[in-house]
C-alpha positions as CSV (number, residue, x, y, z in Angstrom):
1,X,-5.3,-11.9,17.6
2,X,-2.1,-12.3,19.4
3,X,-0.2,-9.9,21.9
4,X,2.7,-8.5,20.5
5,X,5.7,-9.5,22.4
6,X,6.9,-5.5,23.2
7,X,10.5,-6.9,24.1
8,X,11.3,-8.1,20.9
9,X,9.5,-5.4,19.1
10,X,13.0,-3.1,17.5
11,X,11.5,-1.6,14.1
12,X,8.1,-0.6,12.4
13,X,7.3,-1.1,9.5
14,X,4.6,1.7,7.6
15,X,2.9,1.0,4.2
16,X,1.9,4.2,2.0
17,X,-0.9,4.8,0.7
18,X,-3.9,4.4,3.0
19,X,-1.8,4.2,6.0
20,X,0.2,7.1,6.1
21,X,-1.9,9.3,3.1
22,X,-5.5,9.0,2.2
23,X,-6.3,8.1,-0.8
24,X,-9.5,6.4,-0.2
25,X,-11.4,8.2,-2.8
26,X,-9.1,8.7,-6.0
27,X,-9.5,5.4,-7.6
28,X,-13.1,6.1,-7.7
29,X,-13.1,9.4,-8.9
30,X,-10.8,8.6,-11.5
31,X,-12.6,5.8,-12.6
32,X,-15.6,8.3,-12.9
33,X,-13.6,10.7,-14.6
34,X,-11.9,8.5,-17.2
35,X,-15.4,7.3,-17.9
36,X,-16.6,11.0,-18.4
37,X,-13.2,11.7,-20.7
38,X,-14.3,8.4,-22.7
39,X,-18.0,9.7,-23.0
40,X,-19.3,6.1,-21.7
41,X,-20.6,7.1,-18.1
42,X,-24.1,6.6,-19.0
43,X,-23.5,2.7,-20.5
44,X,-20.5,1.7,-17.9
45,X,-21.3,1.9,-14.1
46,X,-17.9,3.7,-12.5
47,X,-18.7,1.3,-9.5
48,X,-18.6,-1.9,-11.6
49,X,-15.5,-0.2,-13.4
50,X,-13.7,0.3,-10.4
51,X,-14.8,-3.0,-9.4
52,X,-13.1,-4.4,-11.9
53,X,-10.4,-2.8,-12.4
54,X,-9.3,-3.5,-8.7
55,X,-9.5,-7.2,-9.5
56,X,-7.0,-6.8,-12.4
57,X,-4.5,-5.2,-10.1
58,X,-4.5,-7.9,-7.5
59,X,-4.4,-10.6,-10.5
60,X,-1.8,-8.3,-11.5
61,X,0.4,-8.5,-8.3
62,X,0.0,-12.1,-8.3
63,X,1.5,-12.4,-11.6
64,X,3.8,-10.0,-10.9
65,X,5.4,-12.0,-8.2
66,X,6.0,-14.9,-10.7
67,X,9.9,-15.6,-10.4
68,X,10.0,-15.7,-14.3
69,X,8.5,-12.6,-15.1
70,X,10.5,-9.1,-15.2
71,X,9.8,-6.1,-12.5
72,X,7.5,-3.3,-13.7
73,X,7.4,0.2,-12.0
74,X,3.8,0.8,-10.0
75,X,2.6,3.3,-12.9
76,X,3.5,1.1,-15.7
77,X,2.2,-2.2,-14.0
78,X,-1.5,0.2,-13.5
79,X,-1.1,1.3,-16.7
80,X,-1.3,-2.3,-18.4
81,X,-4.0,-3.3,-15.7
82,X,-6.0,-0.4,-17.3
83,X,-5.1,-1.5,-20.7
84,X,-6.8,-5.2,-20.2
85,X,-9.6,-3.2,-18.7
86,X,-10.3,-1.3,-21.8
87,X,-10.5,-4.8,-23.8
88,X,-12.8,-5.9,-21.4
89,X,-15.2,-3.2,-22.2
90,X,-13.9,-2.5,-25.7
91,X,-12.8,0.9,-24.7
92,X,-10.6,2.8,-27.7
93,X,-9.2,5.8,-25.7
94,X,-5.6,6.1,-24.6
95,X,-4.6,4.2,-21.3
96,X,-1.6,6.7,-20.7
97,X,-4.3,9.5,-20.9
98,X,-6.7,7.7,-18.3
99,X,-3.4,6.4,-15.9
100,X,-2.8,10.4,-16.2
101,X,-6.0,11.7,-14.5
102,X,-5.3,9.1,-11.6
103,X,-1.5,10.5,-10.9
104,X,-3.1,14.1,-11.5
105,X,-5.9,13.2,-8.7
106,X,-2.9,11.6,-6.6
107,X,-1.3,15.0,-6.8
108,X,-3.1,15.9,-4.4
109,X,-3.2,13.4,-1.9
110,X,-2.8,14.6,1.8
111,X,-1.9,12.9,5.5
112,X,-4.1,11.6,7.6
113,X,-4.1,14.5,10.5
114,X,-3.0,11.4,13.2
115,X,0.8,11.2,11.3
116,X,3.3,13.7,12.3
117,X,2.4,13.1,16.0
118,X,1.8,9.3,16.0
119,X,5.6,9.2,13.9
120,X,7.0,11.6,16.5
121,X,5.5,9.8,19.0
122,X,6.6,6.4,18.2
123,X,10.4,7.7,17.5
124,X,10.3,9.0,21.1
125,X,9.9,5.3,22.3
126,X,12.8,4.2,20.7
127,X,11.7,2.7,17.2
128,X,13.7,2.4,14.3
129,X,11.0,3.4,11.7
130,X,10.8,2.6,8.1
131,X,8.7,2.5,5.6
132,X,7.8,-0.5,3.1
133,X,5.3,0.1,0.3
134,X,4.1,-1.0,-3.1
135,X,4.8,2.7,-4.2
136,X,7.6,4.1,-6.9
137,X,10.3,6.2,-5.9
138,X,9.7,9.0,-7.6
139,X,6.2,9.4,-5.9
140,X,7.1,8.5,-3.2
141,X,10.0,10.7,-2.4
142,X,8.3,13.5,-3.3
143,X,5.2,13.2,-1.2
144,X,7.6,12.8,2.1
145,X,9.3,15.7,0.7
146,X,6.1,17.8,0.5
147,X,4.6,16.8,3.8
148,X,8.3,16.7,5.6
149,X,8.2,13.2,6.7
150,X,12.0,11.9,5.5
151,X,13.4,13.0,8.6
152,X,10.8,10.2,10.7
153,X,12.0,7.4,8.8
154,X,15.6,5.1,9.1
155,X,15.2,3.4,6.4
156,X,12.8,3.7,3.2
157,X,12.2,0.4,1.4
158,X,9.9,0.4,-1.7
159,X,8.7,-2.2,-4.7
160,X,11.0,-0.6,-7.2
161,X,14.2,-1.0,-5.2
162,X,13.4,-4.0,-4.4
163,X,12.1,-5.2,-7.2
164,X,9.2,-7.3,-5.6
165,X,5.9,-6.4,-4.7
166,X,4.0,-7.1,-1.0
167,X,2.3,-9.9,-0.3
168,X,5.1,-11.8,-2.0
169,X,7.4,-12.7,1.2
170,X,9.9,-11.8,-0.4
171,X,9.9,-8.1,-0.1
172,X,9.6,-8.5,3.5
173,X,12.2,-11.3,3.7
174,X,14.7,-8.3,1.8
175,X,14.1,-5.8,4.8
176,X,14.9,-8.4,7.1
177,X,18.3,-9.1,5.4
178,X,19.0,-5.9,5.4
179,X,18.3,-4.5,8.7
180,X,20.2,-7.9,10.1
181,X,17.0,-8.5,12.3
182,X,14.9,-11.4,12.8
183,X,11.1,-11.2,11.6
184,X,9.8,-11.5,14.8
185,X,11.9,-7.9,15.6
186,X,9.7,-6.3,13.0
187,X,6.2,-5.2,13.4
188,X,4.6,-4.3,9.8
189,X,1.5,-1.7,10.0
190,X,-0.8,-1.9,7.1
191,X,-4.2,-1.2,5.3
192,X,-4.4,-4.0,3.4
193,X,-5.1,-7.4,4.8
194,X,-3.7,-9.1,1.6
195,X,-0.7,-7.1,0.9
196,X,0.6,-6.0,4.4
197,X,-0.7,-8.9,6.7
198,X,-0.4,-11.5,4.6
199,X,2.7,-10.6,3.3
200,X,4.1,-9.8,6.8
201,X,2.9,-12.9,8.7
202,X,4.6,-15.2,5.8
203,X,7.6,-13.5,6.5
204,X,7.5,-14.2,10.5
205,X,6.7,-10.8,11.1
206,X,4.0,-9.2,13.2
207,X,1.1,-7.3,11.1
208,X,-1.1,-4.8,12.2
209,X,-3.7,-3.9,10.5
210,X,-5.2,-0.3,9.7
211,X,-9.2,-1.2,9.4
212,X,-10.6,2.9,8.9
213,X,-13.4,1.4,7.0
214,X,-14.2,-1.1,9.8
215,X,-14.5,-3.9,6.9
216,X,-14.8,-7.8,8.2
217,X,-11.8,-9.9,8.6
218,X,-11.4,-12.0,5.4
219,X,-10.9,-15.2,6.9
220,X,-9.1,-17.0,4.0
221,X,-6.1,-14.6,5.1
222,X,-4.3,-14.6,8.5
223,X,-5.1,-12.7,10.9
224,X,-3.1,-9.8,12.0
225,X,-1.6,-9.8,15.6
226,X,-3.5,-6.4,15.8
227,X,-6.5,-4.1,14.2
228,X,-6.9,-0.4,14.8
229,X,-9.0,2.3,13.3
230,X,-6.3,5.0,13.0
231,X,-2.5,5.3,13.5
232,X,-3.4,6.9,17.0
233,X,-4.7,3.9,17.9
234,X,-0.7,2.0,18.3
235,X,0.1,4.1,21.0
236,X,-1.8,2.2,22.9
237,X,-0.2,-1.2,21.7
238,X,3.6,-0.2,21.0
């Protein structure tokens, strides 16, 4: 992993969800509870479900990213991810229902406790701090609203106004554009290795990336320039 070069370093870059909010467990218990709803808990392993369903939805992206094919809003794009899901296990229930218990759980979602003070102490340094997430607006928006976070961020850039979805480069290449910066000004903090790094370090960007599970480094995928265990962890980098 490289050493970021501080001096060059003008904006950060936050994802969403599992950077900012944890929502580690709320695919999982939704998978269990849409299993419950669809009385097929005893024949269909949530694990396996879940399992499963998280490949669809990084198919999904990729597909998504196709030139050719039209923009979808996050909850619609899950919604048709859980839609294939229920052919694969010829499920009859309703897919809005089941996308429902998820946003309901999501409803709930709260900050990690590191946040307001990491984002207060990073904007005392100087930063420009935005945000850049695979999120809608509507969620979005409302959650910083809730929590009182709008007033840490310059700038908020998400999927549906820009109509692209990380890893595509794209996305990142938009923010770049229009913050009039070059990549290498930008430092994008992440928990996903194939959304935010990859996405970041195709762009010329720096990536950091938020490992809270401690999972191994896929090594088909770049490495970030950084890997912390919390947010807390930057001060000691930026």
């Amino acid at each position: 992993m490289s050493k970021l070069d501080l001096k060059k370093i003008k904006v950060v870059s936050f994802d969403v969800f599992n950077t900012l909010f944890d929502a580690r467990s709320y695919h999982s218990t939704a998978c269990e509870l849409i299993l419950k709803k669809l009385n097929t808990i005893e024949k269909i392993s949530p694990k396996e479900f879940h399992r499963k369903w998280d490949e669809l939805i990084a198919k999904g992206w990729e597909e998504l990213n196709d030139v050719d094919r039209a923009f979808l809003p996050q909850r619609i794009f899950f919604k048709n991810t859980l839609i294939d899901l229920f052919e694969t296990y010829n499920l009859s229930g309703d897919p809005e229902e089941s996308i429902e218990i998820w946003y309901n759980l999501l409803e709930n979602i709260e900050l990690f406790e590191e946040v307001p003070s990491v984002l207060d102490a990073m904007k005392d340094k100087g930063y420009t701090q935005i945000i850049l997430s695979n999120i809608d607006n509507d969620f979005l928006f409302s959650r910083l609203s809730k929590f009182k976070l709008k007033k840490h961020f310059d700038y908020i850039f998400t999927s549906e106004n820009l109509k692209s979805y990380k890893p595509n480069p794209i996305i990142f290449k938009k923010v770049v554009k229009h913050l009039q910066l070059k990549p290498e000004e930008i430092v994008h903090i992440g928990d996903s290795q194939s959304a935010d790094v990859l996405g970041a370090k195709k762009a010329g960007m720096y990536a950091i990336y938020v490992n809270r599970k401690n999972r191994n480094l896929d090594s088909s995928i770049p490495k970030p320039d950084f890997m912390v265990k919390n947010l807390r962890d930057l001060l000691d980098i930026l």
